[in-house]
N, CA and C of each residue as an Amber inpcrd file, in Angstrom:
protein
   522
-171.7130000 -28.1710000 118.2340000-171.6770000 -28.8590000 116.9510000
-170.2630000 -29.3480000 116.6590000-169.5820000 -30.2770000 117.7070000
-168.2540000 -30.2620000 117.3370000-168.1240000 -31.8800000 116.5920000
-169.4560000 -32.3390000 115.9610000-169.0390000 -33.1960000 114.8050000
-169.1810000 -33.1860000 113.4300000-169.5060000 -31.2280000 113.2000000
-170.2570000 -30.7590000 112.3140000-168.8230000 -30.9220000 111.2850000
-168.6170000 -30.4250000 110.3100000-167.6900000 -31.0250000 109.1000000
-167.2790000 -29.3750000 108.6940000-165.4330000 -29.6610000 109.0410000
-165.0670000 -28.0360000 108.7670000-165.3730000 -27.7310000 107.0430000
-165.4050000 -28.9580000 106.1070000-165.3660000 -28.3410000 104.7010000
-166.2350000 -29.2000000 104.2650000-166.7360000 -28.9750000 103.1150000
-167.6700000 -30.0480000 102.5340000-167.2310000 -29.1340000 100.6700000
-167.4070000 -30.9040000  99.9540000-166.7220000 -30.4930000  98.8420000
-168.1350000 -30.9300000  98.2080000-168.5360000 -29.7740000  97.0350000
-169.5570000 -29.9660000  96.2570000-169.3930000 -30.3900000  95.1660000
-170.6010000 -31.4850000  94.8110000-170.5440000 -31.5980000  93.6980000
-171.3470000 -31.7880000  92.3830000-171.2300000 -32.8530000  91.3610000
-172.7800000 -32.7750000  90.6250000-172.9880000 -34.4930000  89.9560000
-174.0010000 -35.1000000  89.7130000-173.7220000 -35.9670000  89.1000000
-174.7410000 -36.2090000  88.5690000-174.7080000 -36.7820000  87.1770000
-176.4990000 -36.8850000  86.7590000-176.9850000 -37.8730000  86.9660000
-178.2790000 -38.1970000  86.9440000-178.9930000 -39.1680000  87.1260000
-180.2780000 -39.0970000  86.2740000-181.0470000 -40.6500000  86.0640000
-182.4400000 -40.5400000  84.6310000-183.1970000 -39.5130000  85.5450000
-183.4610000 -38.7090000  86.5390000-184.1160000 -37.9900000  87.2380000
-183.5440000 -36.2580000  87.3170000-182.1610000 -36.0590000  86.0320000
-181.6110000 -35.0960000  86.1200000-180.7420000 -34.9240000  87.3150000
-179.8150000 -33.6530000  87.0990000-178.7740000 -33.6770000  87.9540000
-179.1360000 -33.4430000  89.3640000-177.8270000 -34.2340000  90.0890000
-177.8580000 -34.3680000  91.5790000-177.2860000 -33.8960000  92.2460000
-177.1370000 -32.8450000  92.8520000-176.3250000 -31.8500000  93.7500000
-175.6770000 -32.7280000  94.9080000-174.2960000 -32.7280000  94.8080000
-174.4280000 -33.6200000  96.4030000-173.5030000 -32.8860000  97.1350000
-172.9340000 -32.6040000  98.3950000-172.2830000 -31.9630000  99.3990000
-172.0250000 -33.4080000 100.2350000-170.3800000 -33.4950000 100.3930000
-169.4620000 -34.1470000 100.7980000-168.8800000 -34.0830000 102.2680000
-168.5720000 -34.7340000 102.9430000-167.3030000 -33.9720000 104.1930000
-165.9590000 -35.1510000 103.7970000-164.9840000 -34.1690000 104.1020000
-163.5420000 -35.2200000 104.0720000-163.6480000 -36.3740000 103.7700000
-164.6170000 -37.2530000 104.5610000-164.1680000 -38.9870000 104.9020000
-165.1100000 -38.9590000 103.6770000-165.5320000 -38.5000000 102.6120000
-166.3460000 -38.8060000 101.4330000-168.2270000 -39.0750000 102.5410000
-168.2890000 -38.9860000 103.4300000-169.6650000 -38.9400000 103.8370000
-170.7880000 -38.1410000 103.0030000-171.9680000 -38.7450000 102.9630000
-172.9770000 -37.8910000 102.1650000-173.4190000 -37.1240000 103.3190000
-173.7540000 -35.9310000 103.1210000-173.7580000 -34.7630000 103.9350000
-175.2150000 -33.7550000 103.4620000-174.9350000 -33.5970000 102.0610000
-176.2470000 -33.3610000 101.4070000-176.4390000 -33.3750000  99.8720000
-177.8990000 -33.5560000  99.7610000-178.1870000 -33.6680000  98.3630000
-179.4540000 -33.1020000  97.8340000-179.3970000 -32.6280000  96.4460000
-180.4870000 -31.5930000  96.0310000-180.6770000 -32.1790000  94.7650000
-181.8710000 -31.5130000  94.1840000-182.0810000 -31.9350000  92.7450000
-182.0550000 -30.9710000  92.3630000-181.8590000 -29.5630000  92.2680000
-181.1380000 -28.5150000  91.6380000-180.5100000 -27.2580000  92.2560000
-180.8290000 -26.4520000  92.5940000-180.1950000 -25.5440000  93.2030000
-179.9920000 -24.8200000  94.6990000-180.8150000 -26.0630000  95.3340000
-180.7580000 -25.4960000  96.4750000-179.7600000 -26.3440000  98.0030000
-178.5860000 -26.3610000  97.2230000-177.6900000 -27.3000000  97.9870000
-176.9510000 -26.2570000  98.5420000-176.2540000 -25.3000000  98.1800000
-175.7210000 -24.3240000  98.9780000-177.0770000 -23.7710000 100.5010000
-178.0260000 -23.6730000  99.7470000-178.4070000 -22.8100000 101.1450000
-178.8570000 -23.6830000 101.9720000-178.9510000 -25.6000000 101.6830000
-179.3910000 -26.2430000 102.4670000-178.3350000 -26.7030000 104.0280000
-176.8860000 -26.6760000 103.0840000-175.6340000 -26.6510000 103.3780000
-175.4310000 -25.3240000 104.8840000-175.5650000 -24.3690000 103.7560000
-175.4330000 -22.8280000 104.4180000-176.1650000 -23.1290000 106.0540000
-177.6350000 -23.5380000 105.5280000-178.3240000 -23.5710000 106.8150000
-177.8450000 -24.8550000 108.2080000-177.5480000 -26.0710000 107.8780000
-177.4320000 -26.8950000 108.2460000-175.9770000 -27.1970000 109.3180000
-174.9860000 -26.8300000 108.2660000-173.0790000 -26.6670000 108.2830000
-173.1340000 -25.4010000 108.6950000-173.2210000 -24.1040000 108.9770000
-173.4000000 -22.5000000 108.9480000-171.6640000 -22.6750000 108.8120000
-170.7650000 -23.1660000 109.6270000-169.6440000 -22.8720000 109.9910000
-168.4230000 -23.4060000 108.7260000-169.2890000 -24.4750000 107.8150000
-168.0430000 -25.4140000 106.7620000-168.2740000 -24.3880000 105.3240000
-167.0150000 -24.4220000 105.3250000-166.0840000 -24.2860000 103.8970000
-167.0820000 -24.9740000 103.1150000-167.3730000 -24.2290000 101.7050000
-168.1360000 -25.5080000 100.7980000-166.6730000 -25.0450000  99.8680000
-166.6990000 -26.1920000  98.6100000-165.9110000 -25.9730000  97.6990000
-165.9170000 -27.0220000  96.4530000-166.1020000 -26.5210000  95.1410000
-166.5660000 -27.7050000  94.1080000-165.5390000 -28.5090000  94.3200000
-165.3560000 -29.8450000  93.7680000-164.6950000 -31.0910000  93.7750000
-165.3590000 -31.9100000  92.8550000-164.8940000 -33.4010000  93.1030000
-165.3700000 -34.4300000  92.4750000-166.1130000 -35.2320000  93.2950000
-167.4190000 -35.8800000  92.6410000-168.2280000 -37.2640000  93.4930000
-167.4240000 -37.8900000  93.6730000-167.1950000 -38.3160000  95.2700000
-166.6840000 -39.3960000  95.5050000-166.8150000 -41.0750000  94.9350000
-165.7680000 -41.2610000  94.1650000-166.4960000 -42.7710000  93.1000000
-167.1920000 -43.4920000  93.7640000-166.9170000 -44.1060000  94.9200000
-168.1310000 -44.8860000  95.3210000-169.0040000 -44.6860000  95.6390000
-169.5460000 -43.4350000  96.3300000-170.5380000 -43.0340000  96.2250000
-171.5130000 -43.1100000  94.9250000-170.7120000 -42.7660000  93.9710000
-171.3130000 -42.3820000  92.4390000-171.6940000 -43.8910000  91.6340000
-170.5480000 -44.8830000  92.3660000-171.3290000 -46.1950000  91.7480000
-172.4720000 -46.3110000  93.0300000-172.6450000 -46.6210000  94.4180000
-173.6480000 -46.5150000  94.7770000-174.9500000 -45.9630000  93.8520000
-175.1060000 -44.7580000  93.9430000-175.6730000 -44.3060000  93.1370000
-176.5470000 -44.9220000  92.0870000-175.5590000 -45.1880000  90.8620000
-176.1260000 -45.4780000  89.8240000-176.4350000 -46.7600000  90.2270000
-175.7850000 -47.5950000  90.6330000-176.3030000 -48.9180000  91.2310000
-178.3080000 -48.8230000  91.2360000-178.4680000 -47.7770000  91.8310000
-180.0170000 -47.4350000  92.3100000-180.6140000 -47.3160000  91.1750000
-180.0460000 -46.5340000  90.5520000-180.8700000 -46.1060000  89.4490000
-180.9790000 -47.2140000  88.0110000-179.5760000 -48.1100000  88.3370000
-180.1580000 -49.2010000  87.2080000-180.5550000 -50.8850000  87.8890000
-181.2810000 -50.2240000  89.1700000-182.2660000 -51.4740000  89.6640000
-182.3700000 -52.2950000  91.1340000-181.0240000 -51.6450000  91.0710000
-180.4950000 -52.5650000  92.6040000-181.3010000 -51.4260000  93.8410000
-182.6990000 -51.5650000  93.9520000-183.3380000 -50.9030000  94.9330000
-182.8390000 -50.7620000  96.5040000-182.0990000 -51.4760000  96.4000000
-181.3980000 -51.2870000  98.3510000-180.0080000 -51.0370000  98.1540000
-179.7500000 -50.2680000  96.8470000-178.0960000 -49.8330000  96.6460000
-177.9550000 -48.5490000  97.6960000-178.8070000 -47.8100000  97.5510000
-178.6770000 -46.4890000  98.8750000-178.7680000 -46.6300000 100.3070000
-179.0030000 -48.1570000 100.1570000-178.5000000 -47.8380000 102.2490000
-177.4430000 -48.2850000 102.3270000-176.5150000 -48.4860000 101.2580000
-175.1950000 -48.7440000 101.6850000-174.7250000 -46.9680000 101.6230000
-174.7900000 -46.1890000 100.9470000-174.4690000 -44.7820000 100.7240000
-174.1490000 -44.6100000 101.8650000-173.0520000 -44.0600000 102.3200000
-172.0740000 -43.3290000 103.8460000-173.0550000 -42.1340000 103.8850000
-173.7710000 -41.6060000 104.7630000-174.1960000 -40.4690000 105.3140000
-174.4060000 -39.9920000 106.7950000-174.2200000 -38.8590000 106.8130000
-174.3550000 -38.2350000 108.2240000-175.1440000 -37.0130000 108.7100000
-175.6030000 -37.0320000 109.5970000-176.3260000 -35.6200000 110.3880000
-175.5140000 -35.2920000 111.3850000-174.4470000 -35.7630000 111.8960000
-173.7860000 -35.4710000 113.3160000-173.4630000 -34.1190000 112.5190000
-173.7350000 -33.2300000 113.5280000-173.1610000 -32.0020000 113.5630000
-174.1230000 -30.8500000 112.8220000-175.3520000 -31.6320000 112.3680000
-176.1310000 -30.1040000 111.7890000-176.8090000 -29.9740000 112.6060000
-177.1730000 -28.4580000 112.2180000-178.0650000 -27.7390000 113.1220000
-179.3530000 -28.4860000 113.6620000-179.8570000 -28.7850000 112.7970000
-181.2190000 -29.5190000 113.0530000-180.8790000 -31.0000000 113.3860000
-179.6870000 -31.7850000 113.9550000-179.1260000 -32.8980000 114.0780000
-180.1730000 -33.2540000 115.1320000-180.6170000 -32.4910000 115.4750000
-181.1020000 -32.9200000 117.2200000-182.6430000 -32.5950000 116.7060000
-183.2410000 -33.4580000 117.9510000-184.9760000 -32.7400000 118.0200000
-186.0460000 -33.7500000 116.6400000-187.1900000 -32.9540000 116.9690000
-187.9740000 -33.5180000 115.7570000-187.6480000 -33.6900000 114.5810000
-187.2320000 -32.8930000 114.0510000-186.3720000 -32.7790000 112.3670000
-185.8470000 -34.1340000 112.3650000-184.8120000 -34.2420000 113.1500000
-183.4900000 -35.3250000 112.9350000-184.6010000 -36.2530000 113.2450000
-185.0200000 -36.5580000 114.2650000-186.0420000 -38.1950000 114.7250000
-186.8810000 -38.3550000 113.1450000-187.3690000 -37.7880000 112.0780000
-188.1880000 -38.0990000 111.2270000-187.3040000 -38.2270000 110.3020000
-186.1210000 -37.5120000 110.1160000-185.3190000 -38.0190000 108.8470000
-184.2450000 -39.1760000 109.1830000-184.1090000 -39.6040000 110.2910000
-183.2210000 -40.4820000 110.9880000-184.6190000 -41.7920000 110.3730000
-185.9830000 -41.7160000 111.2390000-186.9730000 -42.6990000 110.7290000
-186.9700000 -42.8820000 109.5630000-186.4730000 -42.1800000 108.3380000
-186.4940000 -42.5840000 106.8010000-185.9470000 -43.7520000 106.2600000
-184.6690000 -44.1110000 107.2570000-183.6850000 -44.3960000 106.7990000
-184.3720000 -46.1590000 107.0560000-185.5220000 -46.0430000 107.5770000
-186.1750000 -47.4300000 107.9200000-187.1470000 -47.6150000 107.0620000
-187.8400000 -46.9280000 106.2870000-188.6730000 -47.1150000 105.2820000
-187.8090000 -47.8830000 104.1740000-188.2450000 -49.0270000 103.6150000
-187.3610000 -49.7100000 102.9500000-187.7590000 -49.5910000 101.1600000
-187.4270000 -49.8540000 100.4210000-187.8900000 -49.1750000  99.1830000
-188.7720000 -50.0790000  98.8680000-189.9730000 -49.6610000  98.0030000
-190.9360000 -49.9120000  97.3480000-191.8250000 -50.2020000  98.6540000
-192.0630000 -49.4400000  99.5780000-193.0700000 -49.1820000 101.0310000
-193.2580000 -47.3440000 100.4390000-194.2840000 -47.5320000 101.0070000
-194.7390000 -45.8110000 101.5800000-195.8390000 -45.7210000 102.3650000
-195.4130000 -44.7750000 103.1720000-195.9330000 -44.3410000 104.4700000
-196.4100000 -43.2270000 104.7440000-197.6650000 -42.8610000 105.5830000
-198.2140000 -41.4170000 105.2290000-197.3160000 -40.6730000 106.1330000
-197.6820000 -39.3970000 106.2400000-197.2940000 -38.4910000 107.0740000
-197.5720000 -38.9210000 108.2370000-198.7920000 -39.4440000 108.6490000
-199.2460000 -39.5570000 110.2110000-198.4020000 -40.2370000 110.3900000
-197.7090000 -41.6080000 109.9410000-197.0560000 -42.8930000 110.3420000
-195.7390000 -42.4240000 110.6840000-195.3050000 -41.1770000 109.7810000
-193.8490000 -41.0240000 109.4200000-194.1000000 -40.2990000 111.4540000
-194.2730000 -39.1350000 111.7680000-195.2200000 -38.7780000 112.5810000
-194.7600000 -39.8290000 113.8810000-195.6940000 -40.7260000 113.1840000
-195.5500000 -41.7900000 114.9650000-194.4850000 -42.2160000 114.5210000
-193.8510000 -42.7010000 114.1090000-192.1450000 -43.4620000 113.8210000
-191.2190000 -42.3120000 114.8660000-191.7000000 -41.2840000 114.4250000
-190.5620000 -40.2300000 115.3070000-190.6310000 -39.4580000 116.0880000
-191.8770000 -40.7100000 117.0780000-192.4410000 -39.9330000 118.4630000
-193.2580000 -39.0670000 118.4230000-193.9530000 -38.7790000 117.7050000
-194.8810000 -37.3820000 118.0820000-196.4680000 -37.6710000 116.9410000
-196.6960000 -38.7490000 117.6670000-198.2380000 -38.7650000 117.0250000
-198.9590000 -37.9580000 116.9410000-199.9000000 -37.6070000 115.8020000
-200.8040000 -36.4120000 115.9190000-199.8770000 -35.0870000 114.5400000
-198.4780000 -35.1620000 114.6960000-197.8390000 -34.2740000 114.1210000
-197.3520000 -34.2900000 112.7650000-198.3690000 -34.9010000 111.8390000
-198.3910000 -34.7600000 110.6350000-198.1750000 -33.7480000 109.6690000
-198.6040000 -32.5380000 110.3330000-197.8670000 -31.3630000 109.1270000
-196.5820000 -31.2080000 109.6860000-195.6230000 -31.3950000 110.7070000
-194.9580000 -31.0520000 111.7680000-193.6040000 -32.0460000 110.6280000
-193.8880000 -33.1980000 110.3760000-193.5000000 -34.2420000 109.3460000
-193.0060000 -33.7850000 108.2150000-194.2090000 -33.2580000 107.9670000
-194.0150000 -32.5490000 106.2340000-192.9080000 -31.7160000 106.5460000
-193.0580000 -30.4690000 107.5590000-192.1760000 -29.2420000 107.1050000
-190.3520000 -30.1040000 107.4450000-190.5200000 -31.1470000 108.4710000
-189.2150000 -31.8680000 108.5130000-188.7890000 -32.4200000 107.2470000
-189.7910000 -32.9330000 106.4410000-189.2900000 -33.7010000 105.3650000
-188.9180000 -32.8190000 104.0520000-189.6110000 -31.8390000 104.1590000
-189.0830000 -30.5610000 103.5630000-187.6690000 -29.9240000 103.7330000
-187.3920000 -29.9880000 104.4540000-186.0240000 -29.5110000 105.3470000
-184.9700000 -30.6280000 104.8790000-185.4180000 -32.0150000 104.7980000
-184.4540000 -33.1380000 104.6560000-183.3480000 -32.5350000 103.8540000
-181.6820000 -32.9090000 104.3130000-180.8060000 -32.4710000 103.7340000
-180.2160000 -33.6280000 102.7290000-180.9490000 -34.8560000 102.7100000
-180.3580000 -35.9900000 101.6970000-181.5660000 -36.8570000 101.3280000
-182.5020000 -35.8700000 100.5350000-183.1600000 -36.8560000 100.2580000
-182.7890000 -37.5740000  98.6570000-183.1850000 -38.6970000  98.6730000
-183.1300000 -40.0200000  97.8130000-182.7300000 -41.0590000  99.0410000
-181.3270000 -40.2900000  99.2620000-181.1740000 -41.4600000 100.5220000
-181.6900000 -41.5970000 101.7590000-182.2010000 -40.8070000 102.4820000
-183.3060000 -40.3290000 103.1650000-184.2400000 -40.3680000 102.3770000
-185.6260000 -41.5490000 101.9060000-186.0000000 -41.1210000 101.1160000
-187.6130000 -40.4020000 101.4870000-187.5530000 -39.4070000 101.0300000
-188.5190000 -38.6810000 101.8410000-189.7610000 -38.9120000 101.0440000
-189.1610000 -39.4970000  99.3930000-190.1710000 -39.2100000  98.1390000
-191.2760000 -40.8680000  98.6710000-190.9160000 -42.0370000  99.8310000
-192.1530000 -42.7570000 100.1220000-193.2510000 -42.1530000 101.3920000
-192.7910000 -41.2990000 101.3230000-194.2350000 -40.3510000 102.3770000
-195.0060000 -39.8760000 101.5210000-196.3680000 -40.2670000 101.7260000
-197.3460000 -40.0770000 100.8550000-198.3230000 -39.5140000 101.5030000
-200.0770000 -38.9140000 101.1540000-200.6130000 -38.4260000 101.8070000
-201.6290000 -39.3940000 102.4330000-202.1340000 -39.4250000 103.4660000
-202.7470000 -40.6990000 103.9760000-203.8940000 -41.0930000 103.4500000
-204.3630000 -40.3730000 101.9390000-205.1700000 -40.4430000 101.3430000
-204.7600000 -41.1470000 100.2400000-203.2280000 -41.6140000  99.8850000
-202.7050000 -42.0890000  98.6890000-202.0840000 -40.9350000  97.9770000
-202.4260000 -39.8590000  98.0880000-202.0100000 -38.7520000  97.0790000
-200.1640000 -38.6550000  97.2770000-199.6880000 -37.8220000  95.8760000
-198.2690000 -37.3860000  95.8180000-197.7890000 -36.7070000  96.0820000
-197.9140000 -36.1150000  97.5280000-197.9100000 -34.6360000  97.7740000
-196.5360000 -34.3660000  98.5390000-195.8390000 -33.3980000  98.7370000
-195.0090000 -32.5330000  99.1620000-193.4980000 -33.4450000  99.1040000
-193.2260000 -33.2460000  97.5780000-191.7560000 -33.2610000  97.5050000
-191.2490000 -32.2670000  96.7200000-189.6630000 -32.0890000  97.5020000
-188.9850000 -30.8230000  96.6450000-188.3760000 -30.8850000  95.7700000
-188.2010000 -31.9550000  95.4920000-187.6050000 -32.4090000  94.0450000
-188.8350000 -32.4240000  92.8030000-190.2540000 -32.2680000  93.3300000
-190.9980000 -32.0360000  92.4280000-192.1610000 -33.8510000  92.3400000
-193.3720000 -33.3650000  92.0820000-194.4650000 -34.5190000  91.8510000
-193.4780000 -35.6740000  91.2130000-193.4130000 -34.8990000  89.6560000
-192.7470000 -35.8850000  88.7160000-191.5220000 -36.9630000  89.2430000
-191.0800000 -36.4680000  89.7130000-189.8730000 -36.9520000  90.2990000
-189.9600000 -38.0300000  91.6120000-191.2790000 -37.9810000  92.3650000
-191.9830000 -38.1350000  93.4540000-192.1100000 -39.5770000  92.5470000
-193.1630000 -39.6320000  91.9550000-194.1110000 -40.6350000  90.8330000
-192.9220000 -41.3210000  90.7190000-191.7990000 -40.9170000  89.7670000
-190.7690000 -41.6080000  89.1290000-189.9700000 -42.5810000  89.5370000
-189.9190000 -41.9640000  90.8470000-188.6580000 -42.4620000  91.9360000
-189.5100000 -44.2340000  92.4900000-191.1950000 -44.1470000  93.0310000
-191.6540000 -44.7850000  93.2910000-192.4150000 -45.8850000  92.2230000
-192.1870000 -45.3220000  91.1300000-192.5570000 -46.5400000  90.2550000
-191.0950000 -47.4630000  90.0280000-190.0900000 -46.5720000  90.0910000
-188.8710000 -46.9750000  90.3340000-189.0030000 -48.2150000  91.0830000
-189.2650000 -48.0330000  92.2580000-188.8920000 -48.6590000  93.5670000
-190.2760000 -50.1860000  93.1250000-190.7350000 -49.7810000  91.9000000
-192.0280000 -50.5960000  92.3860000-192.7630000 -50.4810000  93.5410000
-193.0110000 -49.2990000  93.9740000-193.7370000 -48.9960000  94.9400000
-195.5350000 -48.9850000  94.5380000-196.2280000 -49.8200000  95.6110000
-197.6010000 -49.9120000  95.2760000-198.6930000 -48.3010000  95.5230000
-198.4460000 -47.8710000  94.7570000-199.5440000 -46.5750000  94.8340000
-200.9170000 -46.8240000  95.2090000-201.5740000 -46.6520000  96.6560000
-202.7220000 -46.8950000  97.2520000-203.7210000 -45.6220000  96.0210000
């Protein structure tokens, strides 16, 4: 893991979706992000070896950000982020949250699709527990995987937030 990030500086920022946990490395890279409390152990698990330590959002990041949230729907693929160096960087995990970054906003895609995008057709719950795991989601956005039935199912930021994000996006709910 020698592109993993010796420190990562934490931080918080709010958003109309409530506050946003985010975890930093040096060059201001997004590294990770939570919608409430589970950024240390996502960190913990991911980084095992980096320093965390509170700080400040990096400003551009933080206008990125809000950029999103007051409309500009493709403001988050400019957002700096990285997986080099986590644990799960490699393998299935990384191939399905690496595929996120191609779902473009106001699309959603079931599990099966997310699934074949990252090589392993057939591996639809296999998807979920990756997208579960995601260490940046919004920007990774994990909340347009839907169930191949249309339903709102399995985000950790919560249904509400799921719904919100995609009416956001103007996303067409099958």
């Amino acid at each position: 893991m020698s592109d993993a990030p010796v420190h990562l500086t934490l931080s918080w920022l709010d958003s109309p979706i409530g506050p946003l946990a985010l975890a930093c490395d040096g060059a201001d890279v997004l590294r990770g992000l939570s919608f409430g409390d589970g950024l240390v152990k996502a960190m913990r698990r991911e980084y095992p070896d980096a320093a965390l330590a509170d700080g400040a959002v990096p400003a551009a990041l933080a206008r990125t950000i809000a950029a999103y949230f007051e409309g500009d729907r493709e403001a988050l693929t400019r957002a700096p982020w990285s997986l080099d160096g986590a644990v799960a960087g490699d393998g299935f995990h990384a191939r399905v949250w690496r595929a996120l970054a191609g779902v473009p906003a106001g699309v959603t895609i079931s599990y099966g699709e997310m699934a074949k995008r990252a090589g392993e057709p057939g591996a639809a719950q296999a998807a979920g527990v990756a997208l579960n795991r995601n260490p940046i989601p919004l920007v990774l956005a994990c909340h347009r995987v839907i169930g191949a039935d249309g339903a709102l199912v399995g985000f950790g930021g919560g249904l509400e937030r799921k719904g919100w994000l995609l009416r956001h996006e103007g996303a067409l709910l099958i």
